[in-house]
N, C-alpha and C positions, 0 to 999 in steps of 0.2 A: 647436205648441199642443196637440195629442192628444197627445203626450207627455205634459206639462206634467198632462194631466185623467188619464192614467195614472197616474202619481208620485201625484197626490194620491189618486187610486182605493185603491194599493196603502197609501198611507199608512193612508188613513181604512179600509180593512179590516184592516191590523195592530192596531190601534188596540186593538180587544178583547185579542188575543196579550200585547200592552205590559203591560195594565193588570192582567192575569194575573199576569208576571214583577214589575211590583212589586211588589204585595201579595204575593207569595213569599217576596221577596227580603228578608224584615225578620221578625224574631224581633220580636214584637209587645209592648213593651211601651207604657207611657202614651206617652213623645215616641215611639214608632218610629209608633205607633198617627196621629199630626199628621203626622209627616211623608209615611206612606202616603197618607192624605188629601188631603194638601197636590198631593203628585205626580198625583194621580186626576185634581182635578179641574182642574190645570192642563193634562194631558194630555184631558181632556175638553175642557177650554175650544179646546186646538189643534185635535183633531178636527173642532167644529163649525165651528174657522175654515176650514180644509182642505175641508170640507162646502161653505159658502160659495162660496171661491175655485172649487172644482171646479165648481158651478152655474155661476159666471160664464162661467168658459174653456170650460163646453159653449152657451152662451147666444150667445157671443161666433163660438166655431164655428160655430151654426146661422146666426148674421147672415150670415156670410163665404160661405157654403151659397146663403143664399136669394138675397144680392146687394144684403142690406141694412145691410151692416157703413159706419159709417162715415154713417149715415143715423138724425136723432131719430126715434125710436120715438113720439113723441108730434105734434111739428109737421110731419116729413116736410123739415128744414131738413138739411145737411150741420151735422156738428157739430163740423168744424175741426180741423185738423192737430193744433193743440196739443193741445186737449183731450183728443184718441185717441192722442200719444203718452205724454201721460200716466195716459191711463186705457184702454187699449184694451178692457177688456170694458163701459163706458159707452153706456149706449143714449140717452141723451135729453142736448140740448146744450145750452148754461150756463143760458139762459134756460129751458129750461123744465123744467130741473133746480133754478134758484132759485124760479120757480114752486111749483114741488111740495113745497120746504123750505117755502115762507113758506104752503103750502096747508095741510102737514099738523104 
């Protein structure tokens, strides 16, 4: 998992470098001008997801840390096999994750 928050570290600081090399990489005219764009901010859009993901897997680490992986963050109930194989950085379990959809 510190791997994992590395890779997207190293990602989310290329990030700048990338966005450098396309906007280089095109003789500007009106379509090279969309397409630069196009590429920006989809590459932006990846970045803040990699931003994300990286919060999680250190959020996920600090639980595993403290001794509370694997424990809702909210009821203090085990939040079940399933759920954490399918979500392992998930702090709060179904119900008080339905909770908080139907709260907010």
């Amino acid at each position: 998992m510190r791997r994992e928050a590395e890779r997207l570290r190293a990602r989310i600081d290329g990030a700048g470098a990338e966005e450098e090399r396309i906007r280089a990489d095109c003789v500007l005219d009106a379509a090279d001008a969309g397409s630069v764009d196009e590429a920006v901010r989809a590459l932006r859009a990846e970045t803040r997801a990699a931003k994300e993901q990286r919060e999680q897997v250190l959020a996920t680490l600090s639980r595993l840390e403290e001794g509370t992986f694997g424990v809702c963050a909210r009821c203090g109930a085990p939040i079940g096999e399933e759920r954490m194989a399918a979500l392992p950085h998930t702090r709060l379990c179904i119900a008080c994750r339905r909770a908080e959809e139907s709260a907010g």
